[in-house]
Structure formats: structure tokens, C-alpha cells
C-alpha positions as a Markdown table, in Angstrom:
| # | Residue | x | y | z |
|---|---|---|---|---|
| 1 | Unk | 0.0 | 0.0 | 0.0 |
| 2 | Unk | 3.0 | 2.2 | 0.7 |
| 3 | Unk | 3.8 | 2.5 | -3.1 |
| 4 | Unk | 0.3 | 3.0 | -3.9 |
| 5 | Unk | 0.7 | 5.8 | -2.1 |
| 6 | Unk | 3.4 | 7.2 | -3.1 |
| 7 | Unk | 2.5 | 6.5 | -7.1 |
| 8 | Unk | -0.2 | 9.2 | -5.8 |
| 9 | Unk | 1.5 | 11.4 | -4.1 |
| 10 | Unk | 4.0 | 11.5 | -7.0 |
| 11 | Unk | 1.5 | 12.0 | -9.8 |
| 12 | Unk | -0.4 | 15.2 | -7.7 |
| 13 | Unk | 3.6 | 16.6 | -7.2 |
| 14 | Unk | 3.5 | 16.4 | -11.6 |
| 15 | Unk | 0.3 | 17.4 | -12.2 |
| 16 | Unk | 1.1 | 20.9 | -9.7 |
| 17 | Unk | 4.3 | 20.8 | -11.6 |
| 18 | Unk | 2.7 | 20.7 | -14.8 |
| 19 | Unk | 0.4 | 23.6 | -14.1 |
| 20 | Unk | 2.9 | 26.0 | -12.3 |
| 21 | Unk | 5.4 | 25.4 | -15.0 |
| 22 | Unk | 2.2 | 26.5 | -17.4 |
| 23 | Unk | 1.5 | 29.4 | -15.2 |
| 24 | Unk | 5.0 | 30.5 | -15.0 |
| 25 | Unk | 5.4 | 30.5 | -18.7 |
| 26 | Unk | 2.1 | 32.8 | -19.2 |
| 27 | Unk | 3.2 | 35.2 | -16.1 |
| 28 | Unk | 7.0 | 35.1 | -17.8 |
| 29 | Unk | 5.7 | 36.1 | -21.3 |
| 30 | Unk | 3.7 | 38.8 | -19.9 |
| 31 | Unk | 6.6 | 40.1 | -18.2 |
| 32 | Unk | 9.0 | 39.9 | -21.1 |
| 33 | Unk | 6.5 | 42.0 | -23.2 |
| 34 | Unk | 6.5 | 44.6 | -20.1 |
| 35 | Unk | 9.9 | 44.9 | -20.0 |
| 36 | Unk | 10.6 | 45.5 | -23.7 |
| 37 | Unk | 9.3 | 48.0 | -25.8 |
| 38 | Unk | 7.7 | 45.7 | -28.2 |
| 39 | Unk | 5.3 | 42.8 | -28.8 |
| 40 | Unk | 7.5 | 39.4 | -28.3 |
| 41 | Unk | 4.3 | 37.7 | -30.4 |
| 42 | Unk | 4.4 | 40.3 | -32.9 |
| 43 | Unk | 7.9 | 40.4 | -33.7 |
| 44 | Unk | 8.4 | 36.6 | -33.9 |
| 45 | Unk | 5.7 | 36.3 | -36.1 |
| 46 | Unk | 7.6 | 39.3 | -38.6 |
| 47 | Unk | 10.4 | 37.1 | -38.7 |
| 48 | Unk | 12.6 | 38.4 | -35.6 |
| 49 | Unk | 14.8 | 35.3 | -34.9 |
| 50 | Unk | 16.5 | 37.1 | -32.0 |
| 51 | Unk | 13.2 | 37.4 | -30.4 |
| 52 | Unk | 12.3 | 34.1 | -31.0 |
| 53 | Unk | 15.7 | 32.6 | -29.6 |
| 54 | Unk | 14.9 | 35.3 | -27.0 |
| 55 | Unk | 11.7 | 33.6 | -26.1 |
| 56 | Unk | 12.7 | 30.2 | -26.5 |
| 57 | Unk | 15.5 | 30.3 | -23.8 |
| 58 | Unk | 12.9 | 32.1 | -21.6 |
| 59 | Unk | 10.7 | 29.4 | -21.4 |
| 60 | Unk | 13.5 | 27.1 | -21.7 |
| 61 | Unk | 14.8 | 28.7 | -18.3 |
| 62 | Unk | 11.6 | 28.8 | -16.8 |
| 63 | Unk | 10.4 | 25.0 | -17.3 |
| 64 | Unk | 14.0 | 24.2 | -15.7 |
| 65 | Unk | 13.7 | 26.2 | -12.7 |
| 66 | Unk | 9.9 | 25.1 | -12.3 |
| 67 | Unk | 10.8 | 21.5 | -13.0 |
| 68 | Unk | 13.7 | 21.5 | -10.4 |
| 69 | Unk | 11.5 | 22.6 | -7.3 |
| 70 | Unk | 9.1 | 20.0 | -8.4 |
| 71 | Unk | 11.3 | 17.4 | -8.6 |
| 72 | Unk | 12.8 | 18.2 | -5.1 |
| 73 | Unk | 9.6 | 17.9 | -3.5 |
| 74 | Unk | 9.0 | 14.0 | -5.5 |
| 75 | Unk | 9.4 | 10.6 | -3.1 |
């Protein structure tokens, strides 16, 4: 029963994990945008590779750091 348990446990840690790493990307974007003075979206869709490079390592960065305190909290 103890692994049962933990199987549980584990899977509500990912799912958390899942949806703060998906609220931390949103939040992250939002604040990219604010601190620039353009549209990330707009710009990548023009063609912008350094903004998309730009915004690829920021979520990159994000799902790491997100994924790290979740795993440190995992059985």
C-alpha cells in the first residue's frame, strides 16, 4: 500500500508541476513583453529570430527552474 501511495503522491507533485510550470510560462511572457518596448508575439511572427531565440531560452529557463522545485519535492 506504501507504493500505492506514493505513485499518488508523485502523480499530484506532476500534475502541480505541470500547471505551475504552465502558469509561470504565461506570467513570464507577460513580463518579457512589459519589459521591452515591443510585442514578443508580434515580432516573432515578422520574422525576428533574435526574439524568438529570445523567447525560446525564456521558457526554456523557466520549465528548468519550475521543473527543479518540483522534482525536489518528488518521493
Amino acid at each position: 500500500m506504501h507504493i500505492i501511495e506514493n505513485l499518488i503522491i508523485n502523480f499530484v507533485y506532476a500534475a502541480f508541476g505541470i500547471l505551475m510550470t504552465l502558469a509561470a510560462m504565461y506570467y513570464g511572457t507577460i513580463l518579457l513583453d512589459k519589459m521591452t518596448d515591443f510585442d514578443t508575439s508580434d515580432q516573432i511572427k515578422a520574422g525576428n529570430t533574435a526574439a524568438g531565440i529570445v523567447y525560446g531560452c525564456l521558457l526554456i529557463g523557466i520549465s528548468i527552474a519550475v521543473g527543479q522545485v518540483v522534482a525536489a519535492g518528488l518521493n
